[in-house]
Structures are given as C-alpha cells and as structure tokens.
N, CA, C and O atoms as a DFTB+ gen file, in Angstrom:
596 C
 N C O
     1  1      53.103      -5.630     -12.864
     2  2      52.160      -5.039     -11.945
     3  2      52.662      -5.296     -10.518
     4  3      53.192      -6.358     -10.191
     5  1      52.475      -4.311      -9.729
     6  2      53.261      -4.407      -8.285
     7  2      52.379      -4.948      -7.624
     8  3      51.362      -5.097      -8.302
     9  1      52.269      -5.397      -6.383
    10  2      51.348      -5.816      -5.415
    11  2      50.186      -4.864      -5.157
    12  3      48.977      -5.004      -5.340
    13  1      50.748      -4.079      -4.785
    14  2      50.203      -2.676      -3.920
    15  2      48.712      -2.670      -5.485
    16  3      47.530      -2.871      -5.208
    17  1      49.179      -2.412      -6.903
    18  2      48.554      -1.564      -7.830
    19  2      47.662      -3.252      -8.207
    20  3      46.587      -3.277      -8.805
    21  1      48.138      -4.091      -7.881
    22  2      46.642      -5.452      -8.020
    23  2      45.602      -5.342      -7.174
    24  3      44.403      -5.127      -7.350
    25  1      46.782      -5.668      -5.504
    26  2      45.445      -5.141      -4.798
    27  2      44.087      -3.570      -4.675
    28  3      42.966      -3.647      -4.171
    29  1      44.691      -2.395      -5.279
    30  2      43.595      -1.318      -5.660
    31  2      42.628      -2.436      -6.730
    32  3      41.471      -2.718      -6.419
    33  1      43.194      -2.920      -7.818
    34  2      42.363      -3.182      -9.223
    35  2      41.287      -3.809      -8.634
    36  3      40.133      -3.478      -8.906
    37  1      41.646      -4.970      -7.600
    38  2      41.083      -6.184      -6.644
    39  2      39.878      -5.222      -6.233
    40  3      38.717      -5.491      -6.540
    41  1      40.236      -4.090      -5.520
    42  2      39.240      -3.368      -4.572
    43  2      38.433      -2.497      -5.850
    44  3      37.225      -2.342      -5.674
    45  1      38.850      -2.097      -6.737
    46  2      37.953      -1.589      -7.440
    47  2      36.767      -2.378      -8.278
    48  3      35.689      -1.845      -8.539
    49  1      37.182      -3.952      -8.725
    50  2      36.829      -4.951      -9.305
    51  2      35.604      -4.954      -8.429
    52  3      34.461      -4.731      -8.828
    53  1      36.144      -5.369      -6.569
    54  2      35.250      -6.008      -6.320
    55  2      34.087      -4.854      -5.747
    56  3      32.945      -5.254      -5.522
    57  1      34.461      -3.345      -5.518
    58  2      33.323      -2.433      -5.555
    59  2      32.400      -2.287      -6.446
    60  3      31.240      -2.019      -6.134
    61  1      32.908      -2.490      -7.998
    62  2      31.872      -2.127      -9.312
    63  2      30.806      -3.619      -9.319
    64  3      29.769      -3.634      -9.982
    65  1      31.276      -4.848      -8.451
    66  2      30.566      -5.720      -8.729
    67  2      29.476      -5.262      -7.741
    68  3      28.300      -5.294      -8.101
    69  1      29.810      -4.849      -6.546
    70  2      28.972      -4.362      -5.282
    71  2      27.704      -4.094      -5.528
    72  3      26.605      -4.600      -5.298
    73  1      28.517      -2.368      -6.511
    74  2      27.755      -1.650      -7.068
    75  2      26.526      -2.144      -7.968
    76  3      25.350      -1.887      -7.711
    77  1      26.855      -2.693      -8.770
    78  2      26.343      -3.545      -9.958
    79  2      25.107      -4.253      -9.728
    80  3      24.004      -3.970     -10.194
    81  1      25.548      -5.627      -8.614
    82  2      24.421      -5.881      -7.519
    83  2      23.315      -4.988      -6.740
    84  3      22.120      -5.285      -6.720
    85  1      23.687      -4.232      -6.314
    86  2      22.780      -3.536      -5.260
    87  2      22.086      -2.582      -6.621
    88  3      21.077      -2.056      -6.150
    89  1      22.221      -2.215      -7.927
    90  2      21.756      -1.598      -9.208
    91  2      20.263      -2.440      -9.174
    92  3      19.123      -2.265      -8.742
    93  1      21.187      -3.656     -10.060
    94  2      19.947      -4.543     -10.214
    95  2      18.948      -5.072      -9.072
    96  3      17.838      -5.555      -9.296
    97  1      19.436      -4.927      -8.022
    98  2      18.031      -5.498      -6.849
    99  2      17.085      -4.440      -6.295
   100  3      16.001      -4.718      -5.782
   101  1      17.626      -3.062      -6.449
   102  2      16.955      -1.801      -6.438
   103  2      15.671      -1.597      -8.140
   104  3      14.474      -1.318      -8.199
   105  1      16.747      -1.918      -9.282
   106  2      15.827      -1.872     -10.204
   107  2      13.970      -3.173      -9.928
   108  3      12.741      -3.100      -9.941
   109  1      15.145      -4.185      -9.716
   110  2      13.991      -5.474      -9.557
   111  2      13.257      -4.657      -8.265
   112  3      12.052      -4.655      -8.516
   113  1      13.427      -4.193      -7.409
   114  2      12.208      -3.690      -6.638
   115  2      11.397      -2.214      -7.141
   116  3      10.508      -1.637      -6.515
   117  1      11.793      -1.949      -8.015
   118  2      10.968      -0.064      -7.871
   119  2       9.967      -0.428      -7.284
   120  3       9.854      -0.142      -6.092
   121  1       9.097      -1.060      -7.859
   122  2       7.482      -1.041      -7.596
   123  2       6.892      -1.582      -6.779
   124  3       5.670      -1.477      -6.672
   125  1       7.927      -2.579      -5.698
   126  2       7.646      -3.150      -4.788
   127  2       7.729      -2.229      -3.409
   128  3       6.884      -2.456      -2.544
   129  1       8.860      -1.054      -3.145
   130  2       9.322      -0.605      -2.210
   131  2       8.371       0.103      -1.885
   132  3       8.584       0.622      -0.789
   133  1       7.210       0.432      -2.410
   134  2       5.595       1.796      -1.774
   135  2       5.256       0.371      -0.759
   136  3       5.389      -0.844      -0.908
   137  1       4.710       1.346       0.416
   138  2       4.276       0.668       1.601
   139  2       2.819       0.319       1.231
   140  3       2.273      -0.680       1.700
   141  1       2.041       1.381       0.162
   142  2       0.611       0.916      -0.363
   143  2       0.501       1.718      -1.294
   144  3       1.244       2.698      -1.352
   145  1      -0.558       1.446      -2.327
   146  2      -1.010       1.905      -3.346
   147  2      -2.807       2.031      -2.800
   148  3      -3.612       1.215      -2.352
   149  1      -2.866       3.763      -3.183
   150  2      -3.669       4.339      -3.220
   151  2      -4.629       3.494      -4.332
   152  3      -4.036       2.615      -4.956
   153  1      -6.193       3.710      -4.653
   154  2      -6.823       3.078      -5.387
   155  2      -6.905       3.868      -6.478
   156  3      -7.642       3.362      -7.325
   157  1      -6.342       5.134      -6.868
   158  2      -6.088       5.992      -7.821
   159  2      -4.698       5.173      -8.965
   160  3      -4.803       4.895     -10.159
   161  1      -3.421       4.956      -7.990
   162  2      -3.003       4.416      -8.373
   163  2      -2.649       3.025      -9.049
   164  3      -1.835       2.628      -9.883
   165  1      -3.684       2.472      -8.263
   166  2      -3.958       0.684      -8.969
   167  2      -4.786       0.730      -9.936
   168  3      -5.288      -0.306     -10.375
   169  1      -5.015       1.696     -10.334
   170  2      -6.040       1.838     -11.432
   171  2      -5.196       2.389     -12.796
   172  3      -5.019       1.829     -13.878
   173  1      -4.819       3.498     -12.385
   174  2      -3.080       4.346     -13.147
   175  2      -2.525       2.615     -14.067
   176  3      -2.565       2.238     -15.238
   177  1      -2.144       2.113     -13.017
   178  2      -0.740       1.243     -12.866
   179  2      -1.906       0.015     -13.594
   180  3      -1.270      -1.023     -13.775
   181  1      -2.954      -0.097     -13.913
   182  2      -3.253      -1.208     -14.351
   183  2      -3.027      -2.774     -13.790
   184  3      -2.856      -3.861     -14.341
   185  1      -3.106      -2.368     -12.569
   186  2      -2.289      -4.090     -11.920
   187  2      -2.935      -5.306     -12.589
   188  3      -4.104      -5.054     -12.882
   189  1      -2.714      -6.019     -12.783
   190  2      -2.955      -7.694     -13.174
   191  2      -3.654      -8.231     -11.979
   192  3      -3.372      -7.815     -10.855
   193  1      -4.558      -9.141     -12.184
   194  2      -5.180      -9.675     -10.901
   195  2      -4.382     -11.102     -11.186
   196  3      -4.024     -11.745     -12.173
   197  1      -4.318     -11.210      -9.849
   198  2      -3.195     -11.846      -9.234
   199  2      -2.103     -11.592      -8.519
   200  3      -1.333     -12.338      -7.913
   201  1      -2.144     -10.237      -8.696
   202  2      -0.791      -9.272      -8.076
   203  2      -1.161      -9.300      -6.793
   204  3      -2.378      -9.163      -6.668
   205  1      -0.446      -9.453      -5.576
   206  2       0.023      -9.495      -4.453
   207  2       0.096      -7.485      -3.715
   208  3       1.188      -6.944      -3.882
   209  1      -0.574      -6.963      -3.287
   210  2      -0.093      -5.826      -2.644
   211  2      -0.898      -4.986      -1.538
   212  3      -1.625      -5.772      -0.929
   213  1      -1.000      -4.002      -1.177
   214  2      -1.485      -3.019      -0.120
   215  2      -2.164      -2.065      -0.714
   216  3      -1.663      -1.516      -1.696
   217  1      -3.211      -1.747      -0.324
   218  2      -4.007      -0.848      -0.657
   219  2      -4.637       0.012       0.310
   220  3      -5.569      -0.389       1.007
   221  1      -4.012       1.569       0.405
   222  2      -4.562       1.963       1.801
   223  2      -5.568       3.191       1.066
   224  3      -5.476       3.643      -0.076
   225  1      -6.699       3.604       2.315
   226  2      -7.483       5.025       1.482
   227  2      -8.385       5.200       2.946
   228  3      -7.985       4.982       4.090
   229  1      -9.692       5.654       2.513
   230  2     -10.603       6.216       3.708
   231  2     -11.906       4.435       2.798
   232  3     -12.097       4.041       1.647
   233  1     -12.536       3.863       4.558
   234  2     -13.495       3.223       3.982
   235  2     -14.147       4.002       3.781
   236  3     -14.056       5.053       4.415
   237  1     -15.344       3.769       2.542
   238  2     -16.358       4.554       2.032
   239  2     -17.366       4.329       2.574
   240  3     -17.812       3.182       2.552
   241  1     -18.120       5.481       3.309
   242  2     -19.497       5.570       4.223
   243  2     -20.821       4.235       3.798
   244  3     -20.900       4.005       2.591
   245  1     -21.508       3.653       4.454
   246  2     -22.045       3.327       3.754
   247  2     -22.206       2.144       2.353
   248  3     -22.847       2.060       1.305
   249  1     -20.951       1.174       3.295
   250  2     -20.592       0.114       2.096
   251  2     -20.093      -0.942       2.579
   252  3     -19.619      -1.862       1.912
   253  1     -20.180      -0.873       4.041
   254  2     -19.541      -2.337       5.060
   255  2     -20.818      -2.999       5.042
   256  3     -21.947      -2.566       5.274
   257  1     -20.217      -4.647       4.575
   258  2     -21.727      -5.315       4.427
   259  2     -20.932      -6.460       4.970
   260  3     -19.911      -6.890       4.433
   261  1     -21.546      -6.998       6.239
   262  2     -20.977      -8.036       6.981
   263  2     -22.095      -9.369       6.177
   264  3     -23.128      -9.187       5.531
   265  1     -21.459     -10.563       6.501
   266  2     -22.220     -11.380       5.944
   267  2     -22.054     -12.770       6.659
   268  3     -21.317     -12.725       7.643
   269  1     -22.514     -13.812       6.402
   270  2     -22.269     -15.226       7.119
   271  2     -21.164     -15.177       7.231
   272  3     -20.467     -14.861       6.267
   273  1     -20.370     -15.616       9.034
   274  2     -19.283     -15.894       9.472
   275  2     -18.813     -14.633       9.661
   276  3     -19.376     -13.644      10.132
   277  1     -17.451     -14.822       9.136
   278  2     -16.580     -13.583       9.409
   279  2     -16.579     -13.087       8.005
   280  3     -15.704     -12.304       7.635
   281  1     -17.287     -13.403       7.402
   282  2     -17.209     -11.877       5.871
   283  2     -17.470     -10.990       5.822
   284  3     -18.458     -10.700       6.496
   285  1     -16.853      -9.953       5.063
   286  2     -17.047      -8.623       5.459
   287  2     -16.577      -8.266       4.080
   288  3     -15.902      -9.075       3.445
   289  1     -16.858      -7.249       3.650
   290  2     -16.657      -6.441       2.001
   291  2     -16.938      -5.212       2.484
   292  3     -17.413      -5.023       3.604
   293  1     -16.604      -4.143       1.504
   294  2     -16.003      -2.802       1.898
   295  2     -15.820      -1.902       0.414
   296  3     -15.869      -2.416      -0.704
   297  1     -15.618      -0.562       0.675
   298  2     -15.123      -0.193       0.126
   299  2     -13.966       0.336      -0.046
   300  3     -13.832      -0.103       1.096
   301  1     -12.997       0.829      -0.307
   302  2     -11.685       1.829      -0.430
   303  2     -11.660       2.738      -1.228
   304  3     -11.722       2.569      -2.446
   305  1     -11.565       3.814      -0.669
   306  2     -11.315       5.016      -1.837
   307  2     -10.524       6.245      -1.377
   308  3     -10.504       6.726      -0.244
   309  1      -9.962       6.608      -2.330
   310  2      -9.258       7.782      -2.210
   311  2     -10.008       9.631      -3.538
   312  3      -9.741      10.522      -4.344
   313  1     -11.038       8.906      -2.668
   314  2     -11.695      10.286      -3.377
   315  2     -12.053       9.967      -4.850
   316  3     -13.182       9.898      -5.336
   317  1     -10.595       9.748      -5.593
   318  2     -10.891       9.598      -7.578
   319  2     -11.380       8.589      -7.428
   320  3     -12.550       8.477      -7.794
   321  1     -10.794       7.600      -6.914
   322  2     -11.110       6.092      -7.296
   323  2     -11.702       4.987      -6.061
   324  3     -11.594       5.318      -4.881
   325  1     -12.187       3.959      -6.357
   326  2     -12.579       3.350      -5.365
   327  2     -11.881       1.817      -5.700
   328  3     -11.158       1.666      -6.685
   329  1     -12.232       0.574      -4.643
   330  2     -11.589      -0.266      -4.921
   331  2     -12.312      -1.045      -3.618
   332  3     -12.313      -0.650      -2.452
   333  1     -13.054      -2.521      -4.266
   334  2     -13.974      -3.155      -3.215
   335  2     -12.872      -4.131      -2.661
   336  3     -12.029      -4.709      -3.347
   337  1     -13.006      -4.200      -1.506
   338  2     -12.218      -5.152      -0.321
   339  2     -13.378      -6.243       0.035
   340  3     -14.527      -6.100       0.454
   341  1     -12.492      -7.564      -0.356
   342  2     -13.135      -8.603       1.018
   343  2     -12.504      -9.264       1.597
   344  3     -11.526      -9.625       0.942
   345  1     -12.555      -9.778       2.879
   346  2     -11.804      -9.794       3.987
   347  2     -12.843     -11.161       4.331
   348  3     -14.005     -11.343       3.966
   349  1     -11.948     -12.032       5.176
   350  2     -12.672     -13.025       6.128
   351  2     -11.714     -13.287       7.512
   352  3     -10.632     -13.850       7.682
   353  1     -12.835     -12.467       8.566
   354  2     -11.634     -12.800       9.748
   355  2     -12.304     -11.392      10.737
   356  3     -12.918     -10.443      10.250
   357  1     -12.071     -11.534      11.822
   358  2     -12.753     -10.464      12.579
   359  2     -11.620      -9.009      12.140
   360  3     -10.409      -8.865      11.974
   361  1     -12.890      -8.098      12.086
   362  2     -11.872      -6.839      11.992
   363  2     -10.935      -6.116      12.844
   364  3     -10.749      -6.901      13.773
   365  1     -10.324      -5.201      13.036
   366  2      -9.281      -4.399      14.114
   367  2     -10.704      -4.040      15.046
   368  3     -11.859      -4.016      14.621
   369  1     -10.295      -3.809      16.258
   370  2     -11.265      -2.945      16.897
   371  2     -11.852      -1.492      16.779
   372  3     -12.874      -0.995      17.251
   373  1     -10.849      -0.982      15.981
   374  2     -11.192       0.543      15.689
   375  2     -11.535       0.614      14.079
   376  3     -12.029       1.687      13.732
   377  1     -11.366      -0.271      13.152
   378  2     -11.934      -0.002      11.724
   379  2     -13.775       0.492      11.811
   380  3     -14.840      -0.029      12.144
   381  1     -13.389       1.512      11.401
   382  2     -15.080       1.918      11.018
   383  2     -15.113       2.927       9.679
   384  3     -14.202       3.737       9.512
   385  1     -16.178       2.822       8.782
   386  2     -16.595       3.796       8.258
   387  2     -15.935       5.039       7.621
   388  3     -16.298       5.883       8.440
   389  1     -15.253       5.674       6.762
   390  2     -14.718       6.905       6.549
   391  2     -13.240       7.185       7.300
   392  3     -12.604       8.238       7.256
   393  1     -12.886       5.987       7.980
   394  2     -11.318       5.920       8.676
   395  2     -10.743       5.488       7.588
   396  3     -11.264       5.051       6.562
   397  1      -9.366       5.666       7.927
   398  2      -8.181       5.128       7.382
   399  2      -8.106       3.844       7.588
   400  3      -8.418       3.274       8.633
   401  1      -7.547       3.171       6.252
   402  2      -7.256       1.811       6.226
   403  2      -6.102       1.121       5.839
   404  3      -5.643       1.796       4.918
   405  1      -5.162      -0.129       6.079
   406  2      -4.773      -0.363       5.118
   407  2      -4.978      -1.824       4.575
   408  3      -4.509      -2.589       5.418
   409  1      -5.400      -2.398       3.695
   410  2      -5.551      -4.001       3.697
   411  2      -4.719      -4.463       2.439
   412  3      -4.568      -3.879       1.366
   413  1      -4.122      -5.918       2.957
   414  2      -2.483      -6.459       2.086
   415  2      -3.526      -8.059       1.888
   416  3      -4.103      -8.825       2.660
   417  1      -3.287      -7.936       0.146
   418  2      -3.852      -9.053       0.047
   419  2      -3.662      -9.414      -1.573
   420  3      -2.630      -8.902      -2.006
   421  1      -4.433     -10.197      -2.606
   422  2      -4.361     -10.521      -3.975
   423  2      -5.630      -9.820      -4.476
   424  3      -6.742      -9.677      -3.969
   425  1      -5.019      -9.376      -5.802
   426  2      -5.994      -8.859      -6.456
   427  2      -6.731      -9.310      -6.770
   428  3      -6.365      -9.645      -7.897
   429  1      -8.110      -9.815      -6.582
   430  2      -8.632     -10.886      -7.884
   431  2      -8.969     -10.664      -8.904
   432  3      -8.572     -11.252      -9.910
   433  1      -9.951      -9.574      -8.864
   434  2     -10.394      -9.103     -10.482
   435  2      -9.957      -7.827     -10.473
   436  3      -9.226      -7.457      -9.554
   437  1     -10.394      -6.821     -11.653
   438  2      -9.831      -5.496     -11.762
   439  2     -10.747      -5.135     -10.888
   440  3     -11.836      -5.682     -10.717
   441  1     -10.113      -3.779     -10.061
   442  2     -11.602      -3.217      -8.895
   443  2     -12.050      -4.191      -7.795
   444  3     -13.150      -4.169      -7.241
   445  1     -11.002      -5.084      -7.545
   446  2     -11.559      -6.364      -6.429
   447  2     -10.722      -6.759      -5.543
   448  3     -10.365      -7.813      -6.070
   449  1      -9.869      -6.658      -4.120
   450  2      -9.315      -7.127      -3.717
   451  2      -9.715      -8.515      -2.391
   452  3     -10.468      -8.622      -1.423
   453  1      -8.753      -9.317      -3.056
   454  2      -9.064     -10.357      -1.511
   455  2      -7.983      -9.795      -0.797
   456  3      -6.951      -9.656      -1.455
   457  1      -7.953      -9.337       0.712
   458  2      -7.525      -9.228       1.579
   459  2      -7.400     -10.240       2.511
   460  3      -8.349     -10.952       2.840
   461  1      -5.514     -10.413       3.257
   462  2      -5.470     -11.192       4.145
   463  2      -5.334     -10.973       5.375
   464  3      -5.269     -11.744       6.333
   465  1      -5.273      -9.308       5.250
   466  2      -5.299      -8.246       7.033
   467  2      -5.704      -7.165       6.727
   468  3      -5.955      -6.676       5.626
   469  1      -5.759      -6.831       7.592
   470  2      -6.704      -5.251       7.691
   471  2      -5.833      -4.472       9.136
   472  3      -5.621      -4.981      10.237
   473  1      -5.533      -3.373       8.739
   474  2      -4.842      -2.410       9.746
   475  2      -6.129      -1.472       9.572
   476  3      -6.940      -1.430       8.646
   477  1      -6.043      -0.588      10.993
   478  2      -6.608       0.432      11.052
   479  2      -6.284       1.335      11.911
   480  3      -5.136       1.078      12.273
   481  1      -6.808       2.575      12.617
   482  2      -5.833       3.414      13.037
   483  2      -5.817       2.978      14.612
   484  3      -6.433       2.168      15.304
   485  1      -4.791       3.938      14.807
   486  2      -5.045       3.572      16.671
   487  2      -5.257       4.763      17.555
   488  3      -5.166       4.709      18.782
   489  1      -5.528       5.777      16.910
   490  2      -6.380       6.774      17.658
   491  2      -7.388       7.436      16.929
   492  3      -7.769       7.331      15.763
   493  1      -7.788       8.251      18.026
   494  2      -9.095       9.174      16.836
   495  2      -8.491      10.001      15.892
   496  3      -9.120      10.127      14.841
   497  1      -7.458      10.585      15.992
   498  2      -6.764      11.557      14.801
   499  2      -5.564      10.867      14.167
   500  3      -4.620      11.592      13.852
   501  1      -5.463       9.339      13.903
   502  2      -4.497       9.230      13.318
   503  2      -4.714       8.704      11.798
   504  3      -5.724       8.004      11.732
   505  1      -4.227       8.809      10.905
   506  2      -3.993       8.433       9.827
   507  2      -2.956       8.257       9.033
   508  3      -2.193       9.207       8.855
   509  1      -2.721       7.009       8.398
   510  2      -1.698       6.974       7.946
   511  2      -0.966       7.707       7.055
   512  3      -1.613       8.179       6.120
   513  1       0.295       7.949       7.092
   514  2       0.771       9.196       6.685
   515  2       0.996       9.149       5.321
   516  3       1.207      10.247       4.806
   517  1       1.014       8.015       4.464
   518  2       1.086       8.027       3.348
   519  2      -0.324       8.029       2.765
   520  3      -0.394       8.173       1.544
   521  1      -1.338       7.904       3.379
   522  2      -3.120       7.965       3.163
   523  2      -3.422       9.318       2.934
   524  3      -3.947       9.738       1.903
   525  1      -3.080      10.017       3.928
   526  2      -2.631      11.611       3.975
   527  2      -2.035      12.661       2.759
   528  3      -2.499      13.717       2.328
   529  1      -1.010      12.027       2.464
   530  2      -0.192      12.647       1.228
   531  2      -0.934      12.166       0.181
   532  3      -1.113      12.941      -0.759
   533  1      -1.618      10.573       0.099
   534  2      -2.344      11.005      -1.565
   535  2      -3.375      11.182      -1.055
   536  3      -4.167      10.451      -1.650
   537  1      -4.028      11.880      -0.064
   538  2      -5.307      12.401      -0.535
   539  2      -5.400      13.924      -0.567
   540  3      -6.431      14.517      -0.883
   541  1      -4.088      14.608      -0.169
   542  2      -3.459      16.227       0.060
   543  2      -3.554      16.491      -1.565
   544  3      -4.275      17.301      -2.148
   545  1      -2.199      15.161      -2.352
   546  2      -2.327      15.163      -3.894
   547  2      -3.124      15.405      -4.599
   548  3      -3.196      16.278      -5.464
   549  1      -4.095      14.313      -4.154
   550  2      -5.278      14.871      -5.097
   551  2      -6.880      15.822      -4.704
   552  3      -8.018      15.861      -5.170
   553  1      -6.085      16.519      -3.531
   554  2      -6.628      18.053      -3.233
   555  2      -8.152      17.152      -2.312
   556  3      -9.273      17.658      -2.267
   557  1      -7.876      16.106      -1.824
   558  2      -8.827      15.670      -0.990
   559  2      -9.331      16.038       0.376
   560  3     -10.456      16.112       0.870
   561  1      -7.939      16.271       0.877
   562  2      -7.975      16.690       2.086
   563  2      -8.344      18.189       2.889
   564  3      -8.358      19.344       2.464
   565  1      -8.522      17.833       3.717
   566  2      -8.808      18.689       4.827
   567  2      -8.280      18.799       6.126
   568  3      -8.301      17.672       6.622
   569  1      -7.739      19.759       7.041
   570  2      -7.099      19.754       8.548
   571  2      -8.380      19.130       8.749
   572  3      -9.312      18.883       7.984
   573  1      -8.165      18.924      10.092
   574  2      -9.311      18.215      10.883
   575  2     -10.101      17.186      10.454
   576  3     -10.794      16.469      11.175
   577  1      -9.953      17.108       8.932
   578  2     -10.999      15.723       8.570
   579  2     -10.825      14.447       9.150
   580  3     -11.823      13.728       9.203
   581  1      -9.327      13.856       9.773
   582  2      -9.478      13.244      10.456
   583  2      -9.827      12.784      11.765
   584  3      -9.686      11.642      12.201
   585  1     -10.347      13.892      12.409
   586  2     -10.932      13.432      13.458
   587  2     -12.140      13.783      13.728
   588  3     -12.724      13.799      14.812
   589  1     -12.593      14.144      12.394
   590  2     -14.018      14.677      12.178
   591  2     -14.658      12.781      12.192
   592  3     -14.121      11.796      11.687
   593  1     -15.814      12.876      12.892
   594  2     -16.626      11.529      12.654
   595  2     -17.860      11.780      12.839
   596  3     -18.697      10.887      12.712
C-alpha cells in the first residue's frame, strides 16, 4: 500500500466514523428537536409523566385561577385537545386569556403540567409561529384571530 492510497483509506475511515456519530446523536434526538408540543400531540405521543418538555397553544378563556402567592393554573389548548398548566411565579406582562403561550416544564400526571416558565407574546398580533401551523393543521385557525381580543 503506497502512502498517498493509506492516507485516502485514513480519510475515508475517519469520515464514515463522522458520519456514523452525527447518525446516532440525530437518531437519539428525533423527539427532542420540536421547539413544543401542541396538546393534540402530547396526547397522540402518550408522554409519560415525568417527561421534561414545552407545550405551546391558545390559553383557554375562562380558566386562569390565581390562588395563594404566586399560583396560577390554566388551561392550554389547541382546539382538539386541552392540557392544564400550573405555574408558581409572577406571569409575563402580556399573558392573558385566548393568547398564545408557551410553558417548559415536567409532566406530572397525564393532562397535567408543572411548569417552570411561561413565555407569552410581545405584541398584539404576534403568535408563535409554530402555535400557528398546528392550529392552521387542525383547521383551527383564522386570519385575524390573532389580534382579535
């Protein structure tokens, strides 16, 4: 074997290992790489309570129940499905009612999240753009609904 034809084998060796690597750490993430899961989908997907993740949708009218201290419970929904939030900690200044949300926290029970933040939008017509697409999906949406209040 000549020099020249080891060093290619060398470079091909050490690309397929590259390759190989960056395979498996893409596989180990599929389900991690969504920025949030709709409450349609955590329901789909059956999550385990205990699972760690994001859950974004519209709060549901009519379901913010503040309580001693900073507690607060909620709803989330994306139209099919719903999904109760509780939170301890003052909210964003703009979370209200029928807005867009997103809150990152542990599941506790099925249909139950503890939340450890709460995003919300930062203007009157904004919504998050992936909140948007599953609620277009599942034929929820409307132009203007977001800045309808």
């Amino acid at each position: 074997m000549t020099r020249r034809s080891r060093r290619l084998a060398l470079i091909a060796v050490a690309l397929a290992v590259i390759g190989f690597a960056a395979g498996i750490a893409l596989y180990a993430l599929r389900d991690n790489i969504v920025f949030f899961y709709s409450p349609s989908e955590v329901a789909e997907k059956a999550v385990q309570p205990g699972a760690r993740l994001r859950i974004g949708g519209l709060v549901k009218a009519d379901t913010l129940v503040k309580s001693s201290g900073q507690n607060v419970a909620f709803v989330v929904t994306d139209g099919a499905h719903e999904l109760r939030v509780a939170y301890q900690g003052l909210l964003p200044d703009l979370f209200r009612e029928g807005q867009g949300v997103v809150a990152e926290g542990v599941l506790a029970a099925p249909g139950e999240l503890r939340a450890e933040t709460i995003l919300a939008k930062h203007d009157e017509r904004y919504m998050p753009r992936e909140v948007v697409d599953a609620l277009k999906k599942q034929g929820r949406w409307q132009e203007g609904e977001a800045s309808a209040k």
